[in-house]
C-alpha positions as CSV (number, residue, x, y, z in Angstrom):
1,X,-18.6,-13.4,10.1
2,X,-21.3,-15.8,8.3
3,X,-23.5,-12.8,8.0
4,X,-21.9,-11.8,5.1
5,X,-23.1,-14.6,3.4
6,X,-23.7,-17.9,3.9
7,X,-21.7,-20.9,3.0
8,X,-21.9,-21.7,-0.9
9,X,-24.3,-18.9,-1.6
10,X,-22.2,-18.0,-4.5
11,X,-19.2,-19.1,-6.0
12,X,-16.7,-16.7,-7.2
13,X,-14.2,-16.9,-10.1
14,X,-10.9,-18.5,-9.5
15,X,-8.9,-15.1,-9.5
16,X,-11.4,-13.3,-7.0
17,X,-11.6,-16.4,-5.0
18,X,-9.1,-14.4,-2.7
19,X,-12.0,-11.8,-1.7
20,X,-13.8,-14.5,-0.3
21,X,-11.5,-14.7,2.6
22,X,-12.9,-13.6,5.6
23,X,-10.1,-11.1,7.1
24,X,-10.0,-9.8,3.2
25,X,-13.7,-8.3,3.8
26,X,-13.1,-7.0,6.5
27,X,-9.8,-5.6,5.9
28,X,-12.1,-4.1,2.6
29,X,-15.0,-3.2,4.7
30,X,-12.3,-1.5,7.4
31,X,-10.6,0.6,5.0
32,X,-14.0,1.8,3.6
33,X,-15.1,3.3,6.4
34,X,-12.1,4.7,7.2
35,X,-12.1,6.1,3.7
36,X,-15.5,7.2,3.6
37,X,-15.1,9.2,7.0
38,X,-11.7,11.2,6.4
39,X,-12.6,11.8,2.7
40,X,-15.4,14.0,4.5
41,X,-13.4,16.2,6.6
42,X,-11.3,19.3,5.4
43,X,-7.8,18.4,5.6
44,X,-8.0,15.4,7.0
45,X,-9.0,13.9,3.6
46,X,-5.7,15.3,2.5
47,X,-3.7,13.9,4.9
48,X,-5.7,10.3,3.7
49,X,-5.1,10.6,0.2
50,X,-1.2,10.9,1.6
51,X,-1.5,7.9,3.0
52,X,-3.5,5.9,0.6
53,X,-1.3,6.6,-2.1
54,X,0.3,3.4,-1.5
55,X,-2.9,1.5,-0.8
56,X,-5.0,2.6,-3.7
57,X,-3.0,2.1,-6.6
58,X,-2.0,-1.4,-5.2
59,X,-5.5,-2.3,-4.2
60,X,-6.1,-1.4,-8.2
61,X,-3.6,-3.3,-9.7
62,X,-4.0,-6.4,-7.2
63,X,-8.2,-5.7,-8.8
64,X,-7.1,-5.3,-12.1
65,X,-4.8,-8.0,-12.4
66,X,-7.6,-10.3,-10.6
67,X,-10.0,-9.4,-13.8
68,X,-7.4,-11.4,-16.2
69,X,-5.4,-14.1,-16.3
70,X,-2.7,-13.0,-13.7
71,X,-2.4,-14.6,-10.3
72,X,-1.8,-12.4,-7.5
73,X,-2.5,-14.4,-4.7
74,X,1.0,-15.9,-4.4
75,X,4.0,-15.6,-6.3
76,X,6.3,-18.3,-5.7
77,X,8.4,-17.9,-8.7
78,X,9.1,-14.1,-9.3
79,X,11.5,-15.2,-12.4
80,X,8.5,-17.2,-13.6
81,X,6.2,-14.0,-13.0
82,X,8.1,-11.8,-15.2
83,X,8.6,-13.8,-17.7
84,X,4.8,-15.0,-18.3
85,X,3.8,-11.5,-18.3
86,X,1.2,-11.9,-15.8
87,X,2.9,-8.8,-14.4
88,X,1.1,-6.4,-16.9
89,X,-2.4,-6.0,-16.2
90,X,-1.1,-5.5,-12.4
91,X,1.1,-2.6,-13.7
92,X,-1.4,-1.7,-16.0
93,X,-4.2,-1.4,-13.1
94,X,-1.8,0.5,-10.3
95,X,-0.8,2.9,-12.8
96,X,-4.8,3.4,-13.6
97,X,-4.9,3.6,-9.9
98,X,-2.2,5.9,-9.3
99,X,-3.4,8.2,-11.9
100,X,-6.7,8.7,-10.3
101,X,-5.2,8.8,-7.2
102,X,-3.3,11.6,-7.7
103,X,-6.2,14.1,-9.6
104,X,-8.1,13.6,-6.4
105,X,-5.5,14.0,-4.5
106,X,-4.5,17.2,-6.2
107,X,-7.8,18.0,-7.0
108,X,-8.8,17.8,-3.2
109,X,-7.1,20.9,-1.4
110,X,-7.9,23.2,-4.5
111,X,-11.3,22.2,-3.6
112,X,-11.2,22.8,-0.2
113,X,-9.2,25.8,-0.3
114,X,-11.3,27.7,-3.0
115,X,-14.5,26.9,-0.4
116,X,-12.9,26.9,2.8
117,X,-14.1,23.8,3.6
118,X,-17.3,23.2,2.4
119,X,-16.8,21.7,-0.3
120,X,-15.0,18.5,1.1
121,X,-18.1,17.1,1.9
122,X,-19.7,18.0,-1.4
123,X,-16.9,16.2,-3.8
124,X,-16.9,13.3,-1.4
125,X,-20.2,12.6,-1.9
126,X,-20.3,12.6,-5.8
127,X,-17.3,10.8,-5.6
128,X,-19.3,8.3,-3.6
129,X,-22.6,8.0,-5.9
130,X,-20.3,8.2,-9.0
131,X,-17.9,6.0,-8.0
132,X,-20.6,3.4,-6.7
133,X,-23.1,3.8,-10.4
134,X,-19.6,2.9,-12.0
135,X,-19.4,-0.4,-9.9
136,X,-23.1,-1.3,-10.4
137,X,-23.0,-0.5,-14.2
138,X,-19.4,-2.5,-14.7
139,X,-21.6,-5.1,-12.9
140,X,-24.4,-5.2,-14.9
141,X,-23.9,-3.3,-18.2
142,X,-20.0,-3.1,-18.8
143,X,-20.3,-1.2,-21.7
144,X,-22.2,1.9,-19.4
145,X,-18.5,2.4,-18.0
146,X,-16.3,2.9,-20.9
147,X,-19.5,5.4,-21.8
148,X,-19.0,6.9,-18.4
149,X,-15.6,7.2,-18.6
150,X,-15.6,9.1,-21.9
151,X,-18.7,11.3,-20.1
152,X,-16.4,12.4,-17.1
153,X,-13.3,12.9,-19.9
154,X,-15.4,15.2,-21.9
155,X,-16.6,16.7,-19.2
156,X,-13.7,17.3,-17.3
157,X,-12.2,18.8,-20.7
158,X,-14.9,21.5,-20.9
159,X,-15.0,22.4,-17.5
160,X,-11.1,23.0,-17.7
161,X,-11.5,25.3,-20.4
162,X,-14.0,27.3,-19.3
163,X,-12.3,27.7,-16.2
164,X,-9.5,28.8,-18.2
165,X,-11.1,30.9,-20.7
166,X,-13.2,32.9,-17.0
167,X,-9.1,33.3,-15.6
168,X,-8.6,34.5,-19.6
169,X,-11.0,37.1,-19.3
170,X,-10.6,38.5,-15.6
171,X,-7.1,39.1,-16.6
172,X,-8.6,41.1,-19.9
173,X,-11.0,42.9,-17.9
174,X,-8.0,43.7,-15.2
175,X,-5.8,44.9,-18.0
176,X,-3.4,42.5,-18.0
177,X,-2.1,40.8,-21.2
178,X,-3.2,37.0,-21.4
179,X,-0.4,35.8,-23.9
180,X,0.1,31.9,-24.5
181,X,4.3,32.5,-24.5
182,X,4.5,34.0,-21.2
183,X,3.3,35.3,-18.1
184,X,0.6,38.1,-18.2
185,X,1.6,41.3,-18.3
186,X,0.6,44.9,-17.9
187,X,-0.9,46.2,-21.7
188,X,0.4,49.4,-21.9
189,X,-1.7,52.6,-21.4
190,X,-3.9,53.8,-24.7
């Protein structure tokens, strides 16, 4: 596997060292494809995000964990783990993880019912080019993600609105009455 790269190209931090490991990559470059095909299909990717529930928010908090001072690569003394508090930013990063997880996840078959099917393919690719401009900006600008966090926040708040404000007035223009206490209901006859 030296075509990866070669010996003492680059040296990587202390707590990434452990993606420099040779099954790691292609564990990593395994379960990306894997990921990148079934996220395409219609049900399928469904199935997957069933599965990768486990995997994902793991993989984030094993990630975010790596980014600070916590060692995940072996713990030898859990007693010693828990009380150092190096247990945090790993809890911190799988619930991050899960979080995300779980609005694709739920996200997914709305999509995919509301286009039967089409739009699987769609989302999974702007997952893809979002998800990958996030890596290259954390990379090289840090501060771009935190911006393109609050972008996608913002956005995702206005979208849900206006979705809810179309359902708002479709139940108007049916005759129903939209009331925030309850269920609509019929408006009575004028």
């Amino acid at each position: 596997m030296r075509w990866i790269a070669s010996p003492g190209s680059f040296e990587l931090p202390a707590p990434w060292a452990w993606l420099s490991n040779e099954w790691v990559l292609l564990v990593m470059v395994v379960l990306l494809v894997v990921e990148m095909a079934a996220d395409k299909v219609p049900g399928f990717d469904s199935v997957n995000d069933v599965v990768q529930t486990i995997v994902r928010p793991t993989a984030g908090g094993l990630a975010f964990g790596s980014g600070t001072a916590a060692t995940t690569v072996a713990v030898t003394d859990p007693a010693a783990f828990v009380e150092s508090g190096q247990w945090v930013p790993i809890a911190i990063g799988a619930a991050i993880a899960l979080a995300v997880h779980l609005a694709k996840a739920v996200a997914r078959p709305i999509i995919n019912g509301m286009t039967a099917g089409i739009g699987a393919p769609i989302a999974s690719g702007i997952e893809d080019v979002a998800s990958t401009a996030l890596a290259f900006a954390a990379i090289l600008v840090p501060v771009l993600v935190v911006l393109g966090v609050v972008l996608a926040v913002v956005l995702a708040v206005v979208l849900l609105r206006r979705l809810a404000r179309r359902r708002a007035e479709r139940a108007r223009a049916a005759g129903l009455d939209v009331g925030s206490d309850g269920p609509p209901s019929v408006a009575p006859p004028a």
